[in-house]
mmCIF entry with sequence, helices, sheets and N, C-alpha, C, O atoms, coordinates in Angstrom:
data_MODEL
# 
_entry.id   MODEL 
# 
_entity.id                         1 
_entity.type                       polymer 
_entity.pdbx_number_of_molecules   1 
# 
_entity_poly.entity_id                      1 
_entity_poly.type                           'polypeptide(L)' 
_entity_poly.nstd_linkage                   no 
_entity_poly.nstd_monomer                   no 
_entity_poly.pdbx_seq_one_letter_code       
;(UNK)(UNK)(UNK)(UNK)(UNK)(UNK)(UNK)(UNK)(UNK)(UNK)(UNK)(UNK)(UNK)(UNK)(UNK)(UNK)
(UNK)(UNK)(UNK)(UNK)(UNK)(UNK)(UNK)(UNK)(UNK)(UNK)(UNK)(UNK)(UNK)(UNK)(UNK)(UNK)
(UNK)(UNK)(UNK)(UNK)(UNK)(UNK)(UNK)(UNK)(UNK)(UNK)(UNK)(UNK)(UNK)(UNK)(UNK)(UNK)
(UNK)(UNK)
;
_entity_poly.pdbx_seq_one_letter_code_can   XXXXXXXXXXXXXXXXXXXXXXXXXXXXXXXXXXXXXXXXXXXXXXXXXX 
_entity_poly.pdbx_strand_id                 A 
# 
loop_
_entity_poly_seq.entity_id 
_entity_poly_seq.num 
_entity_poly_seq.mon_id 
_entity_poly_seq.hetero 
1 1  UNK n 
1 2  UNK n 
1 3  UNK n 
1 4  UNK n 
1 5  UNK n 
1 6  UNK n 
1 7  UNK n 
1 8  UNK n 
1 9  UNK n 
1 10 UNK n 
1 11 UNK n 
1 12 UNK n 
1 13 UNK n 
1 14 UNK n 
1 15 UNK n 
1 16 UNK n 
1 17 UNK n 
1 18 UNK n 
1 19 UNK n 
1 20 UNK n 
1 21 UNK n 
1 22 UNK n 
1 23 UNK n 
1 24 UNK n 
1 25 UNK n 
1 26 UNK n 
1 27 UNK n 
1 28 UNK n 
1 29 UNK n 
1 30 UNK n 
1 31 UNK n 
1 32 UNK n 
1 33 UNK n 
1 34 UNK n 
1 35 UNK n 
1 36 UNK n 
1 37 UNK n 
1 38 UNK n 
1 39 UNK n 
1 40 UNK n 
1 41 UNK n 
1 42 UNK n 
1 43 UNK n 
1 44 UNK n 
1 45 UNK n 
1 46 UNK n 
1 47 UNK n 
1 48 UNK n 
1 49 UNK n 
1 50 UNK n 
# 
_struct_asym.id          A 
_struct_asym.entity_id   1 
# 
loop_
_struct_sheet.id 
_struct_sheet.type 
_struct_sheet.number_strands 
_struct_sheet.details 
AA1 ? 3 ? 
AA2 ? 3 ? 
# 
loop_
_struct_sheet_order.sheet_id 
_struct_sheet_order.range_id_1 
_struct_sheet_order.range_id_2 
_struct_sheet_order.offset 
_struct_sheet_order.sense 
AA1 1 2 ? anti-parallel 
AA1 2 3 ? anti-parallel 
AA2 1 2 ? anti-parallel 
AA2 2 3 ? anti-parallel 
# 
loop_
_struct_sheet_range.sheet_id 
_struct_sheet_range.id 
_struct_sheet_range.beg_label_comp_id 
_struct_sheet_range.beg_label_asym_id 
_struct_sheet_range.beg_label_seq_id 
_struct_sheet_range.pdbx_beg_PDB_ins_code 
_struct_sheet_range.end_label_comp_id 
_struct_sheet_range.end_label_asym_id 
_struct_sheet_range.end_label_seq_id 
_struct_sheet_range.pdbx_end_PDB_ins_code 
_struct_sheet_range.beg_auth_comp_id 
_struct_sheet_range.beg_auth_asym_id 
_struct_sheet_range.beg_auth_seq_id 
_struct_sheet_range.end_auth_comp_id 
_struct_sheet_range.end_auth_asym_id 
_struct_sheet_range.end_auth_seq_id 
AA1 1 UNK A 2  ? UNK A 11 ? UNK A 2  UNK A 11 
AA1 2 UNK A 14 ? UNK A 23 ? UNK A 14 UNK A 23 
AA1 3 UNK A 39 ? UNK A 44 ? UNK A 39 UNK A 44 
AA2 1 UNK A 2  ? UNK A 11 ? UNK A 2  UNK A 11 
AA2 2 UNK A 14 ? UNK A 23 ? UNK A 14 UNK A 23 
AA2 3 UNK A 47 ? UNK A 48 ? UNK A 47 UNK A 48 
# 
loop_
_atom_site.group_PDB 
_atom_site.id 
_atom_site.type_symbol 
_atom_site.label_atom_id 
_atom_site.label_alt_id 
_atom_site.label_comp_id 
_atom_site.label_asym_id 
_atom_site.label_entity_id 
_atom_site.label_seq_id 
_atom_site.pdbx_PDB_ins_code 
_atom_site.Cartn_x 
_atom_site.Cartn_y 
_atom_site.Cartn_z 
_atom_site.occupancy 
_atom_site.B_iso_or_equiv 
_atom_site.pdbx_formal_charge 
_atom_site.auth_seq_id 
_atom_site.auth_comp_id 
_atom_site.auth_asym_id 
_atom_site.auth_atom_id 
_atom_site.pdbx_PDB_model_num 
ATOM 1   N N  . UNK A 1 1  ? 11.567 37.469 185.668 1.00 0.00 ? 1  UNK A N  1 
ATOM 2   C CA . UNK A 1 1  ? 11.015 37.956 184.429 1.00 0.00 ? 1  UNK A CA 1 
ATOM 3   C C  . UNK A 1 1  ? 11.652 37.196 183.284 1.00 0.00 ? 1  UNK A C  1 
ATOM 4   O O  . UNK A 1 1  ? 12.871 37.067 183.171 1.00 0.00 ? 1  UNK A O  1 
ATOM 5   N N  . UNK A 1 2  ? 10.465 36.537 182.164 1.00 0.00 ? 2  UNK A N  1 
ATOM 6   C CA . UNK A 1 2  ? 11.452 36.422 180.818 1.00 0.00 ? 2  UNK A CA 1 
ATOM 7   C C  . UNK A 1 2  ? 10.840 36.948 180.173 1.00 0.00 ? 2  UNK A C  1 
ATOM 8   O O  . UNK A 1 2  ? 9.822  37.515 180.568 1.00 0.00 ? 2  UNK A O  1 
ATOM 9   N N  . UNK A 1 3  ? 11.342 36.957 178.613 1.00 0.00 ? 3  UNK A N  1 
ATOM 10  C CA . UNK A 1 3  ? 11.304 37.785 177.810 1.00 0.00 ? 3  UNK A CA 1 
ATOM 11  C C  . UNK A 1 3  ? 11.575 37.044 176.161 1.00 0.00 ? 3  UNK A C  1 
ATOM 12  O O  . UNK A 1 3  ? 12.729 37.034 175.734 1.00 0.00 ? 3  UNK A O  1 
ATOM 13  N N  . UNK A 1 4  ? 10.606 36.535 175.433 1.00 0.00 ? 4  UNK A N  1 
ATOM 14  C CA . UNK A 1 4  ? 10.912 35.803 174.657 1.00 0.00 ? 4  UNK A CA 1 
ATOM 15  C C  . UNK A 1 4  ? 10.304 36.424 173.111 1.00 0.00 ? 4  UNK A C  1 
ATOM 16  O O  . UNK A 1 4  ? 9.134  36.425 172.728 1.00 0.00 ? 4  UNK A O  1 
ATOM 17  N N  . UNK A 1 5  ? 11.267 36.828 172.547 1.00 0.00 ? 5  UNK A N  1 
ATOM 18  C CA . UNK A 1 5  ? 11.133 38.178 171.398 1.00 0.00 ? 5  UNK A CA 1 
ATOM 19  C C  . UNK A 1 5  ? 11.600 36.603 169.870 1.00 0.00 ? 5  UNK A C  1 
ATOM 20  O O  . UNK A 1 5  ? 12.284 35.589 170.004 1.00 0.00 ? 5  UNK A O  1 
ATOM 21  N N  . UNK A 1 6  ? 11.073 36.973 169.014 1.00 0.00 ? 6  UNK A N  1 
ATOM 22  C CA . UNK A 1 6  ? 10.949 36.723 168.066 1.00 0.00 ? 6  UNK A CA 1 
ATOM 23  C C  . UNK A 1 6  ? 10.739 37.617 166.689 1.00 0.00 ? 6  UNK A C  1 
ATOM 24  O O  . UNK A 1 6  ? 9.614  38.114 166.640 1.00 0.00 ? 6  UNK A O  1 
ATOM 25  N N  . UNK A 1 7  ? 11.329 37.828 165.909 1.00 0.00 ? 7  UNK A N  1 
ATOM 26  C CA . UNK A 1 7  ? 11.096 38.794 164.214 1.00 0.00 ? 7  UNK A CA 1 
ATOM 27  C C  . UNK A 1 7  ? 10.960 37.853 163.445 1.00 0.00 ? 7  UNK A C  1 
ATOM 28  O O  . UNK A 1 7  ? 11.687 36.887 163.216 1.00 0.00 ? 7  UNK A O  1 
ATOM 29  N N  . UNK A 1 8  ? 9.693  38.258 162.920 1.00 0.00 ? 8  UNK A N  1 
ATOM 30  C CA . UNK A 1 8  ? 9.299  37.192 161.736 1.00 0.00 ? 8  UNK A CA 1 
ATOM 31  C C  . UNK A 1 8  ? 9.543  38.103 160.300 1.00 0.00 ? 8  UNK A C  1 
ATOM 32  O O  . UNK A 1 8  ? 9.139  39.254 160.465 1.00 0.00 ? 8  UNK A O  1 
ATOM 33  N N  . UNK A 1 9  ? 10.047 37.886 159.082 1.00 0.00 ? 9  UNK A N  1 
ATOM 34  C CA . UNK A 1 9  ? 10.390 38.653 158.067 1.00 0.00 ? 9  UNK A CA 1 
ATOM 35  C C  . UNK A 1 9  ? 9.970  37.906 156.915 1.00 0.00 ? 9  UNK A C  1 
ATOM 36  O O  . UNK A 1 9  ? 10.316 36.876 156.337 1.00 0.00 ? 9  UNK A O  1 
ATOM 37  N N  . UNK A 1 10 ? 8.771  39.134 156.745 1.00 0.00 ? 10 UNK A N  1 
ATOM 38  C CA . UNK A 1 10 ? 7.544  38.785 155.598 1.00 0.00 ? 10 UNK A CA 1 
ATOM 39  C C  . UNK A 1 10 ? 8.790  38.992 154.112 1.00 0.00 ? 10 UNK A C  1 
ATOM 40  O O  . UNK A 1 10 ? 9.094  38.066 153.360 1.00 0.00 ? 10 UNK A O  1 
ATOM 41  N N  . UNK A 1 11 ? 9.159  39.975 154.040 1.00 0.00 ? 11 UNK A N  1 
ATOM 42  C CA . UNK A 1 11 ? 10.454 40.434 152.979 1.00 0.00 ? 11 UNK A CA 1 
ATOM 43  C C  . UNK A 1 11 ? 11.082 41.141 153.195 1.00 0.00 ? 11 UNK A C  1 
ATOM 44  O O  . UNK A 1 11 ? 11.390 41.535 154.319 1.00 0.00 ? 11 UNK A O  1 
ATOM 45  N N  . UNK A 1 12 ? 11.586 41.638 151.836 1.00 0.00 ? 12 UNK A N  1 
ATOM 46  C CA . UNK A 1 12 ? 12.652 42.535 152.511 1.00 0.00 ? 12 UNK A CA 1 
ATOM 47  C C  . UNK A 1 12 ? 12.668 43.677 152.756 1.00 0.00 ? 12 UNK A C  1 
ATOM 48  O O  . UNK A 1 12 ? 13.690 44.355 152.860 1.00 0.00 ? 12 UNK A O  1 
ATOM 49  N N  . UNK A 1 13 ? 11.284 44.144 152.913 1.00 0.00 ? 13 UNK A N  1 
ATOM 50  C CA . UNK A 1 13 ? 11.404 45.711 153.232 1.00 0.00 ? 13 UNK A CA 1 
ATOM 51  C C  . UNK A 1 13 ? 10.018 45.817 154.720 1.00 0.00 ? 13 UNK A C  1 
ATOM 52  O O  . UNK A 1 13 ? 9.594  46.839 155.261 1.00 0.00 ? 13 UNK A O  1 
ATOM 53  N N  . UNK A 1 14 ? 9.663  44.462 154.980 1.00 0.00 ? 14 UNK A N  1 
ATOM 54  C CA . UNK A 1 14 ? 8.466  44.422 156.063 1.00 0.00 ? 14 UNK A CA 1 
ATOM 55  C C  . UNK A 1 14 ? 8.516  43.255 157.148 1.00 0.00 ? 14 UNK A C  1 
ATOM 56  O O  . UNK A 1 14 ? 8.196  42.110 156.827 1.00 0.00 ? 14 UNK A O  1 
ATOM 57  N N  . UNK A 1 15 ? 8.785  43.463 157.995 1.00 0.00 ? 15 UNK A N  1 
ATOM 58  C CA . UNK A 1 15 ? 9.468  42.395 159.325 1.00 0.00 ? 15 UNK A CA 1 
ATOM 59  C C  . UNK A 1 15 ? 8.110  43.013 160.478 1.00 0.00 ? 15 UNK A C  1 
ATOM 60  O O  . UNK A 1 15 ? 7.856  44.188 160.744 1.00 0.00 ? 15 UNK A O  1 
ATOM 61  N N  . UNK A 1 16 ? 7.429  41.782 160.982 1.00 0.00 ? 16 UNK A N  1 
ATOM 62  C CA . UNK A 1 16 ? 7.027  41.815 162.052 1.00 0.00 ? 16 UNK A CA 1 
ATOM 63  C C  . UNK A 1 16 ? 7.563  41.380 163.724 1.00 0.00 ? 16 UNK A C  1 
ATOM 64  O O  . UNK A 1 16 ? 7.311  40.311 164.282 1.00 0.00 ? 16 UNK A O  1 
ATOM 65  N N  . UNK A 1 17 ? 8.245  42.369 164.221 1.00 0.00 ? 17 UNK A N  1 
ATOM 66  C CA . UNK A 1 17 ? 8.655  41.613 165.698 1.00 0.00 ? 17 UNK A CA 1 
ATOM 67  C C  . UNK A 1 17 ? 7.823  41.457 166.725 1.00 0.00 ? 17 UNK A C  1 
ATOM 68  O O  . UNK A 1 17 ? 6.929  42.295 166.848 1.00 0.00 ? 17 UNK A O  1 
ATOM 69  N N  . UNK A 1 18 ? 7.928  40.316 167.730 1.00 0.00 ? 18 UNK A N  1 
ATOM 70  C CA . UNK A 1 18 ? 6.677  39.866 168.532 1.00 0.00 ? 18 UNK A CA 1 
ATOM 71  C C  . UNK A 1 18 ? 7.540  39.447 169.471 1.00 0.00 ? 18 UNK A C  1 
ATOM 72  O O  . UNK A 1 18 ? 8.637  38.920 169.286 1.00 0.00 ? 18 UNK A O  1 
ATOM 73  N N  . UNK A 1 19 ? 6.847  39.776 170.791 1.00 0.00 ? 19 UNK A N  1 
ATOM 74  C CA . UNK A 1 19 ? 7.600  39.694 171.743 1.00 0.00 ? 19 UNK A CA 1 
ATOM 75  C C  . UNK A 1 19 ? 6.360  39.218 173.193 1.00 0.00 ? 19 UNK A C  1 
ATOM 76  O O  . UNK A 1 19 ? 5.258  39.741 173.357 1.00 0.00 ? 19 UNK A O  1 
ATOM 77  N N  . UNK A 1 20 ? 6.928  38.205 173.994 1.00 0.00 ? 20 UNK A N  1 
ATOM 78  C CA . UNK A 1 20 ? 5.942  37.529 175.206 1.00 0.00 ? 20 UNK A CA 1 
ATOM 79  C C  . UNK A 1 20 ? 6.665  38.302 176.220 1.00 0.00 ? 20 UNK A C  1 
ATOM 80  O O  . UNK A 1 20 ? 7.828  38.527 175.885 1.00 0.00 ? 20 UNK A O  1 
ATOM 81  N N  . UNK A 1 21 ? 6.347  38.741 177.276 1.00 0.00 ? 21 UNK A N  1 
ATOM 82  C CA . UNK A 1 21 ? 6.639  38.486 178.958 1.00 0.00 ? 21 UNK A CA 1 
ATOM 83  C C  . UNK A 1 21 ? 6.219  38.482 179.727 1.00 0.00 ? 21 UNK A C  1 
ATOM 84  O O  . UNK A 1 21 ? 5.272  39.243 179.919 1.00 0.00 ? 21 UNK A O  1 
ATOM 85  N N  . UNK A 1 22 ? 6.724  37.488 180.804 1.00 0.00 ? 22 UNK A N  1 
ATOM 86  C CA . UNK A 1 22 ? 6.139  36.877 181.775 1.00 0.00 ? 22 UNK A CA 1 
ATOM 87  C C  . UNK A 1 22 ? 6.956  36.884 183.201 1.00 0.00 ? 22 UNK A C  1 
ATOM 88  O O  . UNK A 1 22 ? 7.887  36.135 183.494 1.00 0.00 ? 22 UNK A O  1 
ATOM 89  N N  . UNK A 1 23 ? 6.241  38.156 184.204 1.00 0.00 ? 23 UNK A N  1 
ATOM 90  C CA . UNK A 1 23 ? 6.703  38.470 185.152 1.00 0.00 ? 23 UNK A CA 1 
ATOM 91  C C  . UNK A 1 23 ? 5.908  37.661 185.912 1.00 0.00 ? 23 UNK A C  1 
ATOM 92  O O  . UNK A 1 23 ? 4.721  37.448 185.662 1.00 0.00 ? 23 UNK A O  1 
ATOM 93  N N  . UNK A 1 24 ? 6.787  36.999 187.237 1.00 0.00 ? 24 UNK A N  1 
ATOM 94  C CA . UNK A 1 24 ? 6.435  36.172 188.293 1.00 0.00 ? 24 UNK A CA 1 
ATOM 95  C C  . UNK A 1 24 ? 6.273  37.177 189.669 1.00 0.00 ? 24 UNK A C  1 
ATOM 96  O O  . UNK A 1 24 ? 7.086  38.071 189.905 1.00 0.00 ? 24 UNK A O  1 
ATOM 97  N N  . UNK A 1 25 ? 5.469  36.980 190.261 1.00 0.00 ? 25 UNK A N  1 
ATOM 98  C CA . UNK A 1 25 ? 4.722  37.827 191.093 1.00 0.00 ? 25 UNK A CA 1 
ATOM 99  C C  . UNK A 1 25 ? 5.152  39.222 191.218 1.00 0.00 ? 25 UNK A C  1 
ATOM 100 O O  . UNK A 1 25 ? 5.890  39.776 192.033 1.00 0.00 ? 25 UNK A O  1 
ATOM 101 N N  . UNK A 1 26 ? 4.408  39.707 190.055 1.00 0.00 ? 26 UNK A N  1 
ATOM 102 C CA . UNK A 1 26 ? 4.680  40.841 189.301 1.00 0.00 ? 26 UNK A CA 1 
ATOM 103 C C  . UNK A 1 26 ? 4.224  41.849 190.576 1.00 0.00 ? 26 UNK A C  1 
ATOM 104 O O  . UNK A 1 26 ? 5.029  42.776 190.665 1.00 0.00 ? 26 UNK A O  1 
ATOM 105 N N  . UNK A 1 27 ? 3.334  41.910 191.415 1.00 0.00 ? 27 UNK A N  1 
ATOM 106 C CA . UNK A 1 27 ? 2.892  43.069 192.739 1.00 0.00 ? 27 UNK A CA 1 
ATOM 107 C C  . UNK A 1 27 ? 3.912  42.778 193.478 1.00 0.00 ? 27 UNK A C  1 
ATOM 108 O O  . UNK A 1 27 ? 3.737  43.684 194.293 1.00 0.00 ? 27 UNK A O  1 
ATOM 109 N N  . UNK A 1 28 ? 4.980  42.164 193.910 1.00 0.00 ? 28 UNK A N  1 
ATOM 110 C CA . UNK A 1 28 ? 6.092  42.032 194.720 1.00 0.00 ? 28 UNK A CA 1 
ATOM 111 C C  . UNK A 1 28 ? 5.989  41.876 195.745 1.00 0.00 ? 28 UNK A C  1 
ATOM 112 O O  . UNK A 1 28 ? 6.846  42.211 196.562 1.00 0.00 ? 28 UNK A O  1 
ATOM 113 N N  . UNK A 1 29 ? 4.586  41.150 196.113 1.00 0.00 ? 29 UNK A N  1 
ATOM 114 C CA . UNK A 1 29 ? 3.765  40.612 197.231 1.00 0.00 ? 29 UNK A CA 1 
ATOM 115 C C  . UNK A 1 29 ? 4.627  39.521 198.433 1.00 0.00 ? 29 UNK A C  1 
ATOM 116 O O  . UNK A 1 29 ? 5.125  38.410 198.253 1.00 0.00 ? 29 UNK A O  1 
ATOM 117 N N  . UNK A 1 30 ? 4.545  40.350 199.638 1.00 0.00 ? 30 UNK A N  1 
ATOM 118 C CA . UNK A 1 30 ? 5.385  39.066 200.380 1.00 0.00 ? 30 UNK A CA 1 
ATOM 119 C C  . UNK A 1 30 ? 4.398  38.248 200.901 1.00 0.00 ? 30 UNK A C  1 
ATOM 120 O O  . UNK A 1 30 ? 4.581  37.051 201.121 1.00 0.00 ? 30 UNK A O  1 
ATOM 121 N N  . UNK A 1 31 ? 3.064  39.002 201.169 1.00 0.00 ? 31 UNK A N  1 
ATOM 122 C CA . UNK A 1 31 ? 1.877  37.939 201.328 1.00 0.00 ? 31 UNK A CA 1 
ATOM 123 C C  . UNK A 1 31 ? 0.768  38.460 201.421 1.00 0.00 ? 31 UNK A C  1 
ATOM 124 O O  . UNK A 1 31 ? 0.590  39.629 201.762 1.00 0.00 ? 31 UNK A O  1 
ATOM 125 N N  . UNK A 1 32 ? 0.150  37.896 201.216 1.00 0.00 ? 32 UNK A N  1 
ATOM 126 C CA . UNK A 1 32 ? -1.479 38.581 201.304 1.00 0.00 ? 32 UNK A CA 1 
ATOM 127 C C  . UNK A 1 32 ? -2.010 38.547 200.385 1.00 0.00 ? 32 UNK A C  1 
ATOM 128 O O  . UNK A 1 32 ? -1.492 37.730 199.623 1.00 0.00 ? 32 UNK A O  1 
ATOM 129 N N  . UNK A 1 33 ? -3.274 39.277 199.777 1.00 0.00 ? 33 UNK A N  1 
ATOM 130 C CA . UNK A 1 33 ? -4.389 39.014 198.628 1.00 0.00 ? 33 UNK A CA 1 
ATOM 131 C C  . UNK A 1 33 ? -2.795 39.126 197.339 1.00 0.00 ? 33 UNK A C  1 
ATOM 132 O O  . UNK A 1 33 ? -1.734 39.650 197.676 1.00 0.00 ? 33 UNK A O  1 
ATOM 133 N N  . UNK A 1 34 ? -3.028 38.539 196.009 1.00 0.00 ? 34 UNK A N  1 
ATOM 134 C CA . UNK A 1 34 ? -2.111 38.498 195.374 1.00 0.00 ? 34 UNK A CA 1 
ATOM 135 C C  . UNK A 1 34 ? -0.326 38.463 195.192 1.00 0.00 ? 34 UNK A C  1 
ATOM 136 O O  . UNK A 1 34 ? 0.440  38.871 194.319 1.00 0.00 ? 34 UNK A O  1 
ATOM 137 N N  . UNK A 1 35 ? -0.155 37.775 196.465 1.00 0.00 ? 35 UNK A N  1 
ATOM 138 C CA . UNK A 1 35 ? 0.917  37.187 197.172 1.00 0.00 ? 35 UNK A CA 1 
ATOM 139 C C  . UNK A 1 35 ? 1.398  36.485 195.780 1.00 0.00 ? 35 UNK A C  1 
ATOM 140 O O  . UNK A 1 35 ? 2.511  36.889 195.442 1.00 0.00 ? 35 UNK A O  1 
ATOM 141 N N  . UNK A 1 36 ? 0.918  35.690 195.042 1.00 0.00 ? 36 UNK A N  1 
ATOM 142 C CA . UNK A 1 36 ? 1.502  34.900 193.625 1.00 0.00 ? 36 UNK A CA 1 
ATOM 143 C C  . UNK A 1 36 ? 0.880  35.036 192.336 1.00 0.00 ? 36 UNK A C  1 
ATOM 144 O O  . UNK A 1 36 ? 0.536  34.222 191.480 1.00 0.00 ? 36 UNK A O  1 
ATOM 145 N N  . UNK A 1 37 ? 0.811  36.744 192.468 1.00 0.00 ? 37 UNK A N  1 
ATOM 146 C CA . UNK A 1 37 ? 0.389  37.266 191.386 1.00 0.00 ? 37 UNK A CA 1 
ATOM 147 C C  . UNK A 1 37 ? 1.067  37.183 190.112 1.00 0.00 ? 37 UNK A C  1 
ATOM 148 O O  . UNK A 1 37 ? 2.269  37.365 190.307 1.00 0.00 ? 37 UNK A O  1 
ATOM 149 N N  . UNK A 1 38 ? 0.732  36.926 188.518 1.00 0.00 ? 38 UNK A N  1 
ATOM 150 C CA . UNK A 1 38 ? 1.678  36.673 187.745 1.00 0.00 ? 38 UNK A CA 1 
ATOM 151 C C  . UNK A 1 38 ? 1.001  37.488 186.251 1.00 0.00 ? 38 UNK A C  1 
ATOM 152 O O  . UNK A 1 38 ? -0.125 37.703 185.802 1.00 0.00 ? 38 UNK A O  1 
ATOM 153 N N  . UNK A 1 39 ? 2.408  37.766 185.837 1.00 0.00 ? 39 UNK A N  1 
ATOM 154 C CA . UNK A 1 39 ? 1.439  38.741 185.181 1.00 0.00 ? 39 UNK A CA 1 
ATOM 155 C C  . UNK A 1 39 ? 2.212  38.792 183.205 1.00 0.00 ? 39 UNK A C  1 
ATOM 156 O O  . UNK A 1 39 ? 3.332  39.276 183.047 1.00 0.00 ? 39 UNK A O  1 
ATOM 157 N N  . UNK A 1 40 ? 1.565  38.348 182.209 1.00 0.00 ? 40 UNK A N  1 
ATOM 158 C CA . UNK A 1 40 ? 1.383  38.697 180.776 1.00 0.00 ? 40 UNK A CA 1 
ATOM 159 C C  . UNK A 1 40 ? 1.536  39.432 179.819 1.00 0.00 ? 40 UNK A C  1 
ATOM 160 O O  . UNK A 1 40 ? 0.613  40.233 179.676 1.00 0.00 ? 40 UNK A O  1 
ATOM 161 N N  . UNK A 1 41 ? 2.352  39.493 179.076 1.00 0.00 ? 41 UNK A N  1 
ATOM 162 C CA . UNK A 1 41 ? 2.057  41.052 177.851 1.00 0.00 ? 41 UNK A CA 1 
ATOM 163 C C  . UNK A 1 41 ? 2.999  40.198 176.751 1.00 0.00 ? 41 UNK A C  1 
ATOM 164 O O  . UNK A 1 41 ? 4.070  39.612 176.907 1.00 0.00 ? 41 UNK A O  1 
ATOM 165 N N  . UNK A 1 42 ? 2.275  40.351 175.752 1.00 0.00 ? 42 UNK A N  1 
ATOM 166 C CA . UNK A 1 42 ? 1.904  40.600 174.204 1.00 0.00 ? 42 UNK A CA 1 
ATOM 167 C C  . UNK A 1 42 ? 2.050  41.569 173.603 1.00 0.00 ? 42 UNK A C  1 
ATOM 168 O O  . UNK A 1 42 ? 1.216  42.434 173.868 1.00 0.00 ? 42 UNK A O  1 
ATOM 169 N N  . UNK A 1 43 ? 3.009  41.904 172.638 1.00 0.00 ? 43 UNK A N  1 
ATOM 170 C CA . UNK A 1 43 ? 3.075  42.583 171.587 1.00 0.00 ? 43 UNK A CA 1 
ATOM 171 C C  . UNK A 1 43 ? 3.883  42.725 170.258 1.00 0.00 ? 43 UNK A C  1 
ATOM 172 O O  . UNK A 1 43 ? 5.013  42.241 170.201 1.00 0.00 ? 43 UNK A O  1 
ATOM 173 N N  . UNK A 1 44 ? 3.550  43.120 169.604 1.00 0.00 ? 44 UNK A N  1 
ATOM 174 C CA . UNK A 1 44 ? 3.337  43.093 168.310 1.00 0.00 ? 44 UNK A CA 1 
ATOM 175 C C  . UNK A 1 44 ? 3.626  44.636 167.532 1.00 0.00 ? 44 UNK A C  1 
ATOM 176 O O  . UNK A 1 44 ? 2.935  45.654 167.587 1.00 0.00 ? 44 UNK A O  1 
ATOM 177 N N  . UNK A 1 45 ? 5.079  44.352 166.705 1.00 0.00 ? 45 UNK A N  1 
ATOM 178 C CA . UNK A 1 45 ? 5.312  45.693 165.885 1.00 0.00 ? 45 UNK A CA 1 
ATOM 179 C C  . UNK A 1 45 ? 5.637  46.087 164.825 1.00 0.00 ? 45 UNK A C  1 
ATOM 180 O O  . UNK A 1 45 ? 6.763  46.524 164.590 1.00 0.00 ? 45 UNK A O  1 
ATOM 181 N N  . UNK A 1 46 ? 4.620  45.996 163.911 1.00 0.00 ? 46 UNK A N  1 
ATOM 182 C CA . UNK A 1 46 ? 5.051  45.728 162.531 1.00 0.00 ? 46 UNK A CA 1 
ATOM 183 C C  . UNK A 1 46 ? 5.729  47.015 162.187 1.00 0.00 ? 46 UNK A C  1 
ATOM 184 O O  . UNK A 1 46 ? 5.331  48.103 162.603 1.00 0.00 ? 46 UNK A O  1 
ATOM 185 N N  . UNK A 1 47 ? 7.054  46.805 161.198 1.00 0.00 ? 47 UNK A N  1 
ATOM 186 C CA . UNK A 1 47 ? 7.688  47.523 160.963 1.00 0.00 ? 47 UNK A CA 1 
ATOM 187 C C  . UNK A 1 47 ? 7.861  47.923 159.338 1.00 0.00 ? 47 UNK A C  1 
ATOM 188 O O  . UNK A 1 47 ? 8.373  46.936 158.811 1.00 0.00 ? 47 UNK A O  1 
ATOM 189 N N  . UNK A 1 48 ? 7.678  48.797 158.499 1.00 0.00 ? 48 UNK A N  1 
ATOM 190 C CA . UNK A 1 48 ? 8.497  49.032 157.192 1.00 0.00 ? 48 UNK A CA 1 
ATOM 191 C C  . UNK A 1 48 ? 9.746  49.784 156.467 1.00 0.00 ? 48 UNK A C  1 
ATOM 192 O O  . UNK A 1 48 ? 9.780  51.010 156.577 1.00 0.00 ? 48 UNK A O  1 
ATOM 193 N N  . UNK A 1 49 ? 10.615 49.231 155.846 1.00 0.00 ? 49 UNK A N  1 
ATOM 194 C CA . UNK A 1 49 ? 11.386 50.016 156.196 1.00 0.00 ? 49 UNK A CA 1 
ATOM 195 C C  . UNK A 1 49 ? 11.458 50.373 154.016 1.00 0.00 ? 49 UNK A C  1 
ATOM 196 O O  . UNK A 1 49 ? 10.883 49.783 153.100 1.00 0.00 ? 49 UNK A O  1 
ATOM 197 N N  . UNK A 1 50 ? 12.313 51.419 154.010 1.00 0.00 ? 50 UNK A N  1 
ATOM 198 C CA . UNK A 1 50 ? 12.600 51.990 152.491 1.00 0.00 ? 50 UNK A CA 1 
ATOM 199 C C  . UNK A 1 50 ? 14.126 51.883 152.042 1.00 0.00 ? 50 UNK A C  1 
ATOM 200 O O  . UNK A 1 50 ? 14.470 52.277 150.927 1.00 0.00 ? 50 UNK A O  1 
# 
């Protein structure tokens, strides 16, 4: 698994953090249909703070 997070900071009271990961044969398949299944996620969390 990685995990590659990034905060982008619009100013100083509004920061968007964004974050990738990318699990390698995410079904834990030793073989068979999706044996080198791999699997994606995206997200996105805009934050405000006072």
């Amino acid at each position: 698994m990685l995990e590659f997070y990034y905060s982008f900071k619009v100013n100083d009271n509004f920061t968007v953090p964004m974050y990738l990961d990318f699990i390698s044969n995410a079904g834990n398949a030793v073989g068979g249909v999706g044996a080198n299944a791999d699997a994606f996620a995206f997200g996105i969390r805009p934050t405000l703070t006072f």
